[in-house]
C-alpha positions in Angstrom: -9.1 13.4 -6.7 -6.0 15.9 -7.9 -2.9 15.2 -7.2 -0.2 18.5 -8.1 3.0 18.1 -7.8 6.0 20.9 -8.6 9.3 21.0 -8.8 11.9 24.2 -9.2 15.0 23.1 -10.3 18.2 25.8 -10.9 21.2 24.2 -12.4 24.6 26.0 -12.8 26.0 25.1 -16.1 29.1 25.3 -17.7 30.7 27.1 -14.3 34.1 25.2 -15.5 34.8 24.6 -19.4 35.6 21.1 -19.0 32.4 20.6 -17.4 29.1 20.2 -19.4 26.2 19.3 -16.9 23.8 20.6 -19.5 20.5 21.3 -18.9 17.6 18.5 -19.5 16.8 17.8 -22.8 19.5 20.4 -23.9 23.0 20.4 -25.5 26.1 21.5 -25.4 29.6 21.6 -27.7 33.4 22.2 -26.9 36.6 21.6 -28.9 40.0 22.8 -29.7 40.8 25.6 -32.2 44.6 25.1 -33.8 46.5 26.1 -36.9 47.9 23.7 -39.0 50.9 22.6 -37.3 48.4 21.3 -34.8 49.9 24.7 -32.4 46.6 25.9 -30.1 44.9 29.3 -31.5 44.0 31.4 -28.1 41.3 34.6 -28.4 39.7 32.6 -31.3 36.5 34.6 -31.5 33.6 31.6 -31.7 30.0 31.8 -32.8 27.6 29.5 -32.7 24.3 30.2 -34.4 20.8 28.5 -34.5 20.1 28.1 -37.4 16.1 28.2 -37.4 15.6 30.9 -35.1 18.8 33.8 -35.4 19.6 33.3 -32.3 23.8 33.6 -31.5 26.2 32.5 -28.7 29.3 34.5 -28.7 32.4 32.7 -27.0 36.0 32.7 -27.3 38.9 30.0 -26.7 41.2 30.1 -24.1 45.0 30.0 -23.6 44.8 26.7 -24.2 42.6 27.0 -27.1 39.7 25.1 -25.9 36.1 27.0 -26.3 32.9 25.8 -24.8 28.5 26.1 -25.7 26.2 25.1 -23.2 22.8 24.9 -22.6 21.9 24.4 -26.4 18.2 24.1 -27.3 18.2 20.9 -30.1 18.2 21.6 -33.3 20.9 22.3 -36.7 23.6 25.0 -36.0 26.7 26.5 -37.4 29.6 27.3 -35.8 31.9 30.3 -36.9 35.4 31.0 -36.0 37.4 33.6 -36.8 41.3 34.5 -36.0 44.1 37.3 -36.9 45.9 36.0 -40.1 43.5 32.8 -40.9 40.7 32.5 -42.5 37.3 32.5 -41.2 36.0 28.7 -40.6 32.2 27.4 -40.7 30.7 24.7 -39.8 27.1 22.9 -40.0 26.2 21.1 -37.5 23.0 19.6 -35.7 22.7 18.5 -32.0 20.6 16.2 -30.7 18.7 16.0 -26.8 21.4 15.9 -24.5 24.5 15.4 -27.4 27.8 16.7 -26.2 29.6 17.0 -29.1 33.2 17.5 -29.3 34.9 20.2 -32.1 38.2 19.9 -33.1 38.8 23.3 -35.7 42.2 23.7 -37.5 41.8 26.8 -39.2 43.6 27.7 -42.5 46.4 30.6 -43.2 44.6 33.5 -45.1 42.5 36.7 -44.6 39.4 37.4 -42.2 37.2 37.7 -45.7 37.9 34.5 -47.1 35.7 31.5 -45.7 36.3 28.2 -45.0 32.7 26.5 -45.0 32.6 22.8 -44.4 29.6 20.4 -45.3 28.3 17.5 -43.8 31.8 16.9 -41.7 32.9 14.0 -39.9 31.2 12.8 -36.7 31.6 14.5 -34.1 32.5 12.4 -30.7 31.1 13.0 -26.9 34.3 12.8 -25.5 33.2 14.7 -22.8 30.6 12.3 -20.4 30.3 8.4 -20.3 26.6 8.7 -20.1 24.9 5.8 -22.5 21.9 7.3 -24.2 19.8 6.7 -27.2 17.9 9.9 -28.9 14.8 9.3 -31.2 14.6 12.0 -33.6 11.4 13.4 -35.0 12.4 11.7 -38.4 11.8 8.6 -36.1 9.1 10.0 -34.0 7.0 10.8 -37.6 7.9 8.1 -39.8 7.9 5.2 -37.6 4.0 3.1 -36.9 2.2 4.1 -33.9 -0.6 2.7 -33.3 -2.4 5.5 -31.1 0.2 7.9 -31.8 1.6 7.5 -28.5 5.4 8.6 -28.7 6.0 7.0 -25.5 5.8 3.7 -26.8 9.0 4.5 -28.8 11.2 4.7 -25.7 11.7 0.8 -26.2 13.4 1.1 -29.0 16.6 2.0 -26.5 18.6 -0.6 -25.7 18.4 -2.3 -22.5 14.5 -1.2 -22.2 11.2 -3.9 -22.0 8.2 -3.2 -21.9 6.5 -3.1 -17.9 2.8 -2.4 -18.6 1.5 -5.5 -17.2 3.6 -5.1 -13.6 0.4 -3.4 -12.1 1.8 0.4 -13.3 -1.7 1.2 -15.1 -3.7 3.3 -12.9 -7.1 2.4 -15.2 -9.1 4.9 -17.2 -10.6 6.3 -13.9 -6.9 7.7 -12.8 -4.6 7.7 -15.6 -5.1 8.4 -19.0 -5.7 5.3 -21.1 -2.6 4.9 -23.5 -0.6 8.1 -22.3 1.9 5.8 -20.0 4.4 3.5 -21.5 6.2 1.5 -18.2 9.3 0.6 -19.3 12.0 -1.8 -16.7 15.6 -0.5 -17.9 18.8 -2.7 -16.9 16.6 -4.9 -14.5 15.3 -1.6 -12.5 11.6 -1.2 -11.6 9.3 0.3 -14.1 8.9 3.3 -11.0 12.9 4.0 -11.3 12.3 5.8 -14.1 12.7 9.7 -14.3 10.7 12.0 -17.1 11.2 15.3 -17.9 9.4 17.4 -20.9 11.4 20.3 -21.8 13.3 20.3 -18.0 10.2 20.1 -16.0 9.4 16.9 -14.0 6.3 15.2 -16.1 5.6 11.7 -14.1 2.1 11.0 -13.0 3.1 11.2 -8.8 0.2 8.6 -8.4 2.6 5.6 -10.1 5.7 7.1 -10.6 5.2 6.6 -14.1 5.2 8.8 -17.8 2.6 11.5 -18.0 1.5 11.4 -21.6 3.9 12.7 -24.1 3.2 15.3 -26.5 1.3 14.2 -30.1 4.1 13.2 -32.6 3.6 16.6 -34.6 4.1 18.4 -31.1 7.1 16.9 -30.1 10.6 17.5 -31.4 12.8 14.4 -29.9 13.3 12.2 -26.9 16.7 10.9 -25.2 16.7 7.9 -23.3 19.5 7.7 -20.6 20.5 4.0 -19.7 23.7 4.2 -17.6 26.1 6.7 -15.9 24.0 9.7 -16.6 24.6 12.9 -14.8 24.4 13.7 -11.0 21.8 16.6 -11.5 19.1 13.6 -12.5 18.2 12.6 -8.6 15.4 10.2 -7.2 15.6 8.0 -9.3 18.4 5.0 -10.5 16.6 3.7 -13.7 16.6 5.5 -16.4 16.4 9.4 -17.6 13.9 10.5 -20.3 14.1 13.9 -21.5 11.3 15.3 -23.9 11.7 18.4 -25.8 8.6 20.0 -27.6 8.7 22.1 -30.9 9.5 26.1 -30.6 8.7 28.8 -33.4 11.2 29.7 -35.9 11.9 32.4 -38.2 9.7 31.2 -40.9 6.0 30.0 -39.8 5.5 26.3 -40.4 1.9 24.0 -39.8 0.4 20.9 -40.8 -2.3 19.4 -40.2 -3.5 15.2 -40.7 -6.3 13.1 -39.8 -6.2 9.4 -38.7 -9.1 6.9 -38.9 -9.8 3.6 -38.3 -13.4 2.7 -38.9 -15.7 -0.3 -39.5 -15.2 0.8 -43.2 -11.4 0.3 -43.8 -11.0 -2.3 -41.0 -10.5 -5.8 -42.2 -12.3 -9.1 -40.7 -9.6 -10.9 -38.1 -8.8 -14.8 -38.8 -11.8 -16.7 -37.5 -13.7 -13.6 -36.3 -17.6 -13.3 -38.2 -17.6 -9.9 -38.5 -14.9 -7.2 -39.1 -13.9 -5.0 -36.2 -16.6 -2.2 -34.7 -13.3 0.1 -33.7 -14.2 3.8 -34.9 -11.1 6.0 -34.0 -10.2 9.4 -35.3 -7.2 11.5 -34.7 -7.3 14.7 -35.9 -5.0 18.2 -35.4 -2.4 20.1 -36.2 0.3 22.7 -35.1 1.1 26.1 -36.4 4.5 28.1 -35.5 6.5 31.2 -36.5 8.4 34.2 -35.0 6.8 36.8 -33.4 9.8 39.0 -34.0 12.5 37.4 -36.3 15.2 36.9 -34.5 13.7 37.4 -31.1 10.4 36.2 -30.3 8.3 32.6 -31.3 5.6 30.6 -30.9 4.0 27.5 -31.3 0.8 25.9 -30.9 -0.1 22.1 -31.4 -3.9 20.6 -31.0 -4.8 17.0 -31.5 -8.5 15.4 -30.6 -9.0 12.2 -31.0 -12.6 10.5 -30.6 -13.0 6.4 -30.1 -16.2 4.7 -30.1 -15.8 0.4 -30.1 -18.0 -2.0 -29.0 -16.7 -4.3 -26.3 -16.5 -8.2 -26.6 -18.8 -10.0 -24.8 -18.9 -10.2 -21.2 -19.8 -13.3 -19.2 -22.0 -13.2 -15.5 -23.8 -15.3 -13.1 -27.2 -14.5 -12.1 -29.3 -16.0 -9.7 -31.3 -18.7 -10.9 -35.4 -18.4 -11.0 -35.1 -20.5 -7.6 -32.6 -18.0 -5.7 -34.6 -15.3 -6.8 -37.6 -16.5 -4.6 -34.9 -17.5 -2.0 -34.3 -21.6 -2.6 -30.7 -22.2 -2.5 -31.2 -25.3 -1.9 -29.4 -27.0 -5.7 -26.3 -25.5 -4.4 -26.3 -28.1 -1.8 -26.0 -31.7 -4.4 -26.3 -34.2 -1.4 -28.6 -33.4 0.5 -29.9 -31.9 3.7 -30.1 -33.7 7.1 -33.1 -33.6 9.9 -31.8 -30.2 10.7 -31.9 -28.9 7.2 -27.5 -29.1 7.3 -26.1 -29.9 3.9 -24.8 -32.8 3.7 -21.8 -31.5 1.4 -18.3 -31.9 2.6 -14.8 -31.3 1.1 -12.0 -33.5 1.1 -11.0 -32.6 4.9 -14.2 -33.3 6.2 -15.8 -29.5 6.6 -19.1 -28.9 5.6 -19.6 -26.5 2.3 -22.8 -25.4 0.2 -24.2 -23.9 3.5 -25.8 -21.1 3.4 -26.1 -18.7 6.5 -28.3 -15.6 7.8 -25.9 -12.7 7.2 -27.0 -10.8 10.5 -27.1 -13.9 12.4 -24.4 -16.3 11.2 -26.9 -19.4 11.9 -27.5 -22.1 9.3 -30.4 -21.1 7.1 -32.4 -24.7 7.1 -32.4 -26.2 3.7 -30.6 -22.9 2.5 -33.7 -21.1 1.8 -34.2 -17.9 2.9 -37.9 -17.4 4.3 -37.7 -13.6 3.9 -36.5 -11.3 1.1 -35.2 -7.9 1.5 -37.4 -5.8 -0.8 -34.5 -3.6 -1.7 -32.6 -7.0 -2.7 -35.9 -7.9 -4.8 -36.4 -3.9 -6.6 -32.6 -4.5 -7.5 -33.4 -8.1 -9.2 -35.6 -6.2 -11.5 -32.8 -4.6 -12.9 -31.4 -7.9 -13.9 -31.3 -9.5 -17.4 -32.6 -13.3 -17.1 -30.7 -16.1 -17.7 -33.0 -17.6 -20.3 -30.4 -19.6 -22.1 -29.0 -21.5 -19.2 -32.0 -20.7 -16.1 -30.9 -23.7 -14.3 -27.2 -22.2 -13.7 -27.8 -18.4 -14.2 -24.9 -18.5 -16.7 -25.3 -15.3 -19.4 -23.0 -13.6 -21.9 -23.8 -10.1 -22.5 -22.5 -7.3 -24.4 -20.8 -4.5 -22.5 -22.0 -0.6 -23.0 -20.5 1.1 -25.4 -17.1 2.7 -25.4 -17.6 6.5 -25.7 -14.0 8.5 -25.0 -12.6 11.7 -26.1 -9.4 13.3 -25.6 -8.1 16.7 -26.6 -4.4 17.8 -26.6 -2.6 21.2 -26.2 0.8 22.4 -26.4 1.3 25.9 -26.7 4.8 27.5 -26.2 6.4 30.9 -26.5 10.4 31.7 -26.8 12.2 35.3 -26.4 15.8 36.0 -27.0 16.9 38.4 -24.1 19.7 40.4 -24.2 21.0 38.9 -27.2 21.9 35.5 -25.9 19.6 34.7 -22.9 16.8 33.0 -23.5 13.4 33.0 -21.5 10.7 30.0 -22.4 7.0 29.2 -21.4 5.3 26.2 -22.5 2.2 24.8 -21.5 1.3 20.5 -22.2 -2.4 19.9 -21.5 -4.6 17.1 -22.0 -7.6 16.2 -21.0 -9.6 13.2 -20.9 -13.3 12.2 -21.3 -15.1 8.9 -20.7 -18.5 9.2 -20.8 -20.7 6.6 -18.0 -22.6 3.9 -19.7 -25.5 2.4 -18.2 -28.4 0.6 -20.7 -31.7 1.1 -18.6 -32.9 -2.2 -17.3 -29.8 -3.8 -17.6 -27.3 -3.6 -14.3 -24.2 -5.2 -15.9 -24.2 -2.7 -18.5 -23.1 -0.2 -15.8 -19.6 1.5 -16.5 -18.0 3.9 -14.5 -17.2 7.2 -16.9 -14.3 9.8 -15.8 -12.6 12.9 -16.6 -8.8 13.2 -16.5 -6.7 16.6 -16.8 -2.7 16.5 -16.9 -1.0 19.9 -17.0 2.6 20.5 -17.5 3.8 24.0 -17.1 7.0 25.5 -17.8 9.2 28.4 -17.2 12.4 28.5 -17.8 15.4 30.9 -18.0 18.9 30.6 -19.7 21.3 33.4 -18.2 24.3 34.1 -19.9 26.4 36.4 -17.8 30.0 35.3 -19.9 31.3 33.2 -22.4 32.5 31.0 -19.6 29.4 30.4 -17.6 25.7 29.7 -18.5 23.0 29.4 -15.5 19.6 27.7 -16.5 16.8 28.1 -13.9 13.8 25.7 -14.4 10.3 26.0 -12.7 7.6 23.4 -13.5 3.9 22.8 -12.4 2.9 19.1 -13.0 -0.8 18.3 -12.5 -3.4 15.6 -12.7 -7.0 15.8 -11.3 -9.6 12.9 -12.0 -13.1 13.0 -11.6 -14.8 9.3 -11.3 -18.3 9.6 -12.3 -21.2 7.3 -11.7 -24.7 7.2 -13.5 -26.0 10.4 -16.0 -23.5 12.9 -14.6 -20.8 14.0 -17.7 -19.1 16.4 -18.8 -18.0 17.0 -22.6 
């Protein structure tokens, strides 16, 4: 089964410079540039620089001296401005996923050569939306526990968000991957109300209307959460936004690399349990990123595999007793039979029960035994355990096959400055998903139904800067899943 679904988006941004739709997962700054008698400074040149990458955006204040940046990738920056007869002002700064963040800039009496530089400055305000948000930084995303280094799990630390996994979301490990979605119910709305981008490109599994996995911690830069009164560019749906933005390349290459394991080694032995725990789980990876071209042109690339072997709990059945297997029903039925061979059983409105009837015909099967067997019913009891610790009820605990699953992680994605200040981005998010079929020869109930699961995100985006009035962003995304049930000795690796 595949399932594609893509979505183009183009969003004008910035068209106004009191207006600061930004684009998803982006930023965006504006303030006031005076003297100090608190009079407005028009033509204030403005720059405002990323720091990691080079990369400038030129603007300049208006007669009212207010200046505007929009469509600002997250990350630290710093903010020059510059004026005939004052001196030239910077600022540090870092925005977060979908921050507006309001600038008020007095600048000081002197020459163009001397500097003003200010240090960890006060906070800076969103004046600018009422939007009610919550952004977990990669400090967060890094530092906090994860048990299977899912970042999507983290979206509860918003406020107003509970967890919504057990609503019927899940789509099993034969549809969905296992422990990529996190459903999460926001302000009483479903867990399908909830609207997921990665990097601006839709990334919801179109199956359940839920989270397609997020990127591995190391992968992903941050996350914003949007709980109430967020913008009127997010359509479909009344929930909640989540924007995800992944790493980029900066001007100085950067990797790591880390290996988590949990094994029957280092696991401890649960209260009351007799052994310790059989989970083996490795996850393994690590990312790499630099500049191309300082200034211009980056990359990064993230991998993570992890490999999970565990031995289920046990498992409890009901096979047929050595009587049924020769066709004698007849215990089921505990008073009796009449002339006819009816049981005599009744419930508590009278109606007869422990009957057994001929399938083709629908008659009463006398005595509930069944004078002939189907020989493909009897070749299929051979492939059945026996009951040997309770044979008069067929009762049986058994152990399960063994849990044998792989996954494998990519994120690769590329960054060029154009023309100075536009910016053109591709970025791929790919995972894939491998559950290999179990089946212990002999032994039916060991029978598990493997699968292969593939989620690609793809991204292309463009940032168009035309003037220092009006930013255009155009967003084109490709969000797939295919999954492959498989049945028996067919895999794939």
């Amino acid at each position: 089964m595949k399932r594609v679904w893509i979505s183009g988006m183009i969003t004008l941004l910035c068209a106004s410079i009191e207006v600061f739709p930004q684009g998803q997962g982006s930023g965006a700054i504006s303030g006031t540039v005076a003297d100090p008698s608190g009079a407005v400074v028009p033509a204030a040149q403005v720059t405002v620089t990323q720091t990691a990458t080079g990369v400038k955006r030129a603007t300049h204040t208006n007669s009212a001296g207010l200046f505007s940046a929009a469509s600002l990738p997250p990350g630290p920056y710093s903010i020059t401005v510059t004026a005939t007869g004052f001196k030239t002002h910077v600022e540090r700064f870092t925005i977060l996923a979908d921050q507006i963040l309001s600038f008020p800039v007095t600048l000081q009496i002197g020459e163009a050569t001397q500097t003003v530089t200010v240090e960890g400055a006060s906070v800076h305000v969103n004046t600018e939306a009422p939007v009610l948000s919550q952004v977990v930084e990669q400090t967060r995303v890094v530092d906090l526990p994860l048990i299977a280094r899912n970042a999507a799990d983290l979206t509860l630390l918003s406020p107003g968000t509970i967890s919504a996994n057990g609503h019927s979301v899940g789509q099993g490990t034969t549809k969905q991957i296992p422990g990529g979605a996190e459903a999460i119910a926001v302000n009483g709305a479903r867990p399908d109300q909830i609207a997921y981008n990665l990097d601006g490109a839709s990334n919801e599994d179109p199956m359940g209307n839920t989270n397609n996995p997020f990127p591995f911690p190391d992968a992903l830069q941050e996350f914003s959460v949007q709980t109430n009164s967020f913008n009127a560019q997010y359509g479909a749906n009344a929930g909640a936004v989540v924007n995800v933005v992944t790493k980029s390349g900066t001007n100085h290459w950067h990797g790591d690399g880390f290996e988590f394991v949990r094994n029957k080694s280092l696991n401890s032995r649960q209260f009351g349990a007799a052994t310790v725990d059989p989970l083996h789980q490795n996850q393994f990876g690590g990312t790499v990123g630099g500049p191309i071209k300082r200034d211009h042109s980056f990359i990064f690339f993230g991998y993570q595999g992890t490999r999970k072997r565990d031995i289920p709990a046990l498992n409890t059945s009901t096979l047929p007793t050595p009587a049924e297997q020769t066709g004698d029903f007849s215990a089921l039925c505990t008073s009796g039979f009449d002339a006819n061979g009816l049981c005599l059983d009744r419930d508590s409105h009278g109606n007869r029960i422990d009957q057994i009837n001929d399938g083709f015909t629908g008659l009463p099967l006398p005595n509930n035994k069944i004078v002939s067997l189907n020989p493909v019913a009897l070749n299929i009891l051979k492939l059945l355990p026996t009951a040997a610790e309770n044979p008069s009820t067929g009762f049986v605990q058994y152990a399960g096959a063994r849990d044998f699953e792989n996954t494998n992680e990519f994120v690769t994605r590329f960054d060029q400055t154009v023309r100075g200040q536009d910016k053109l981005t591709v970025r791929l998010d790919l995972v894939r998903y491998f559950n290999l079929p179990q089946y212990n020869s002999g032994d039916l109930l060991t029978l598990n139904t493997g699968s292969h699961i593939q989620t690609q995100n793809w991204l292309a985006s463009y940032t168009w800067v035309p003037s220092p009035t009006l930013v255009n962003t155009a967003y084109f995304g490709v969000d797939r899943t295919a999954s492959d049930r498989t049945q028996g000795g067919r895999s794939r690796s």
